[in-house]
C-alpha positions as CSV (number, residue, x, y, z in Angstrom):
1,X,101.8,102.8,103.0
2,X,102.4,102.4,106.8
3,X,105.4,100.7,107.9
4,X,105.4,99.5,112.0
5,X,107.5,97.0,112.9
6,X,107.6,95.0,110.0
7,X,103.5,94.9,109.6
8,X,103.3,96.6,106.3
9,X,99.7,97.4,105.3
10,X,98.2,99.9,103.1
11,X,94.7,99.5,103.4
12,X,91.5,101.0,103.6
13,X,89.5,100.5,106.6
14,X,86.5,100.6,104.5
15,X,86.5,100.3,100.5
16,X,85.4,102.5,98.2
17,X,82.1,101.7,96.1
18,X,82.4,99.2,93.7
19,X,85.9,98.3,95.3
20,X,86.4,94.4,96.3
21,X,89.2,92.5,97.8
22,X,91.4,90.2,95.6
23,X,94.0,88.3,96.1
24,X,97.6,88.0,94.7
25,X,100.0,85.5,94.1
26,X,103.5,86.5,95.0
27,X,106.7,85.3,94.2
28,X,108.3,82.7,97.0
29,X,109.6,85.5,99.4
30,X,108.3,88.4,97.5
31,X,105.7,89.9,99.2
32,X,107.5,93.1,100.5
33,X,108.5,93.6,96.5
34,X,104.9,93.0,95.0
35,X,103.9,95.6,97.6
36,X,106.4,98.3,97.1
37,X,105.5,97.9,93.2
38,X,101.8,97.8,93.7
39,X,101.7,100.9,95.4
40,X,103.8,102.9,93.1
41,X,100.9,101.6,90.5
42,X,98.4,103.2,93.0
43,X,96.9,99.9,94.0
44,X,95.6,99.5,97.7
45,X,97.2,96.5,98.9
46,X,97.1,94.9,102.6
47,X,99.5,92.3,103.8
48,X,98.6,90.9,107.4
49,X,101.8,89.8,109.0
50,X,102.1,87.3,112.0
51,X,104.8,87.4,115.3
52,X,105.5,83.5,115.3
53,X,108.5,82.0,117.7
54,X,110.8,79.6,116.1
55,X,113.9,77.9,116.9
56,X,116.9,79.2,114.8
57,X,120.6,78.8,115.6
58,X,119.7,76.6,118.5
59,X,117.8,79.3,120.1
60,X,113.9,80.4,120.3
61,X,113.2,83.7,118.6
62,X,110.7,85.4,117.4
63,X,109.6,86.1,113.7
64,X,107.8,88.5,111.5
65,X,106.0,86.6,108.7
66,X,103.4,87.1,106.3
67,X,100.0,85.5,107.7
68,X,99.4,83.8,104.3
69,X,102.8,83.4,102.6
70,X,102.9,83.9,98.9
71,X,99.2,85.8,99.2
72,X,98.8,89.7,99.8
73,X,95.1,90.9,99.6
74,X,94.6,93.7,96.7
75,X,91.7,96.2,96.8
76,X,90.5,97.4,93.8
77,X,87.4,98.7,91.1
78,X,87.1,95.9,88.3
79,X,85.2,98.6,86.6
80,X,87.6,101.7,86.8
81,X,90.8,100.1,87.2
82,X,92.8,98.1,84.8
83,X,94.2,95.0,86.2
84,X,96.5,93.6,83.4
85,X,100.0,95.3,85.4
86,X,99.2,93.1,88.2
87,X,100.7,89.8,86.3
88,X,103.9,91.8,85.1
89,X,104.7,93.6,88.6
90,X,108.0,92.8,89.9
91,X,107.5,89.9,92.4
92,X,103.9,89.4,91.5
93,X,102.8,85.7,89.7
94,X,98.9,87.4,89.5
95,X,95.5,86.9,90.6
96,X,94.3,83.7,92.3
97,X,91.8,82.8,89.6
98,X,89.0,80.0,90.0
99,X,87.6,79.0,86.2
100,X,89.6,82.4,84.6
101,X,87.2,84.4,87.2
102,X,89.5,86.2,90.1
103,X,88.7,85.1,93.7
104,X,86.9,87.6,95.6
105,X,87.8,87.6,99.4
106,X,84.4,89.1,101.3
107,X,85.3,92.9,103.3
108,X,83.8,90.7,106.3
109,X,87.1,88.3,106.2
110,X,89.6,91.6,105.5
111,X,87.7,93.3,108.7
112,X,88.2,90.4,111.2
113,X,92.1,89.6,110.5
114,X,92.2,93.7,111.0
115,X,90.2,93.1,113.6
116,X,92.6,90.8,115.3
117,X,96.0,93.2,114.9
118,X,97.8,94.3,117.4
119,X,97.4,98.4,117.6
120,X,100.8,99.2,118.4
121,X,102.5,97.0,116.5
122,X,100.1,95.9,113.4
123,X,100.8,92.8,113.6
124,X,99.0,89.3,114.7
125,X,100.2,87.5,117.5
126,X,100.9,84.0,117.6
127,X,98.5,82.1,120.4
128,X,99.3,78.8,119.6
129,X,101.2,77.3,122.0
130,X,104.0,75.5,120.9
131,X,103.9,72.0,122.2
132,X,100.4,70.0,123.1
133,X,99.9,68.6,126.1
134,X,100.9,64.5,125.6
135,X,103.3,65.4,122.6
136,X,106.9,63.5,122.8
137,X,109.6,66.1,122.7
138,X,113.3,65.5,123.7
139,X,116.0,67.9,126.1
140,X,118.3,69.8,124.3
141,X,120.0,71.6,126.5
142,X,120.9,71.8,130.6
143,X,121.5,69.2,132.9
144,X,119.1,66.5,131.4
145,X,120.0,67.1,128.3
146,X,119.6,64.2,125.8
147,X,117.1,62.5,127.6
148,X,113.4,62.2,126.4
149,X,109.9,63.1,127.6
150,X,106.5,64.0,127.3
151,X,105.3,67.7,127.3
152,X,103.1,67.6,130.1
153,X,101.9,72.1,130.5
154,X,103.3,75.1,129.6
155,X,104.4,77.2,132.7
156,X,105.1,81.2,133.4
157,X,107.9,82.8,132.5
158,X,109.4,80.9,129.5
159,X,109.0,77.4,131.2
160,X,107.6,73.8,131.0
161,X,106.3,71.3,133.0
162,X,107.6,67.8,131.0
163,X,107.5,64.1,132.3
164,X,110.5,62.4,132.1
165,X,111.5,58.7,133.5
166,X,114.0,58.8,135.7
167,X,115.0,56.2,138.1
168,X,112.8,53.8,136.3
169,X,109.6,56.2,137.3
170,X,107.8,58.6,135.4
171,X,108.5,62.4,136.8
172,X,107.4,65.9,136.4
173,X,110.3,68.2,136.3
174,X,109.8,71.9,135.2
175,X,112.7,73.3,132.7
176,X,113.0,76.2,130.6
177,X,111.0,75.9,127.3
178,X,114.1,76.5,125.2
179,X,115.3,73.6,126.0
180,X,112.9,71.5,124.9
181,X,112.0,70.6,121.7
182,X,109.8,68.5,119.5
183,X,111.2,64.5,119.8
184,X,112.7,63.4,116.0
């Protein structure tokens, strides 16, 4: 198993013959447990794991999650390999099934979220932005805050371009993106 920064995977690059990708429920919160007890039952699992920024404790920060919470990928040999653990595995509910026949996830689909890891890091990184462009959001914090807006573009460095009346006129006033936040 390779540990970086939080991206836990343990993962072939390609998969054996007769070896397909499955996937597993987890327990709410449980995917670093189903893992660790996976592997100690020799199974080759692969959890893709996301950098995401969200507020907590009134600040931005950025967070480590599983890409699919509640689903790990599983790669294993329906033929050789007996599958019955999987349901009893500590933090494991079991297979998604479809019609009592488990849901095979194509290599192709495994290969591109690989694909789209960072190298160093092993981990996916969050592109989204996190406001669009016409969305109301309100100032929490410097000199205007308490006042409400309209996200207008993201900026460098951390910063946002917002309209916000003032003076009975609409006005474009660029202020750090932590203090901004989605309007209630």
């Amino acid at each position: 198993m390779i540990v970086t920064n939080q991206a836990i995977t343990e993962c072939p690059k390609e998969t054996g013959l007769g070896a397909r990708w499955y996937v597993v429920i987890c327990k709410p919160r449980q995917e670093s447990v189903a893992i660790e007890n996976l592997t100690r039952q020799n199974f080759s699992v692969y959890l893709p794991r996301i950098q995401v920024r969200k507020r907590r404790t009134g600040r931005w920060m950025h967070i480590v999650e599983p890409l699919f919470p509640r689903y790990l990928f599983i790669n294993i040999n329906m033929l050789v390999q007996n599958v019955v653990p999987i349901r009893s595995t500590l933090g494991v509910v079991g297979l998604l099934r479809f019609s009592q026949i488990p849901a095979v996830v194509p290599d192709a689909v495994i290969s591109a979220i690989q694909a789209r890891e960072d190298v160093a890091t092993g981990l996916l990184q969050d592109r989204r932005e996190l406001f669009k462009v016409g969305e109301a959001i309100q100032v929490i914090d410097g000199p205007l805050k308490g006042l409400e807006g309209v996200f207008n573009q993201p900026r460098g460095d951390g910063r946002a371009m917002v309209l916000i009346e003032l003076l009975g006129q609409m006005n474009r006033v660029v202020i750090e993106r932590d203090w901004v936040m989605r309007a209630a």
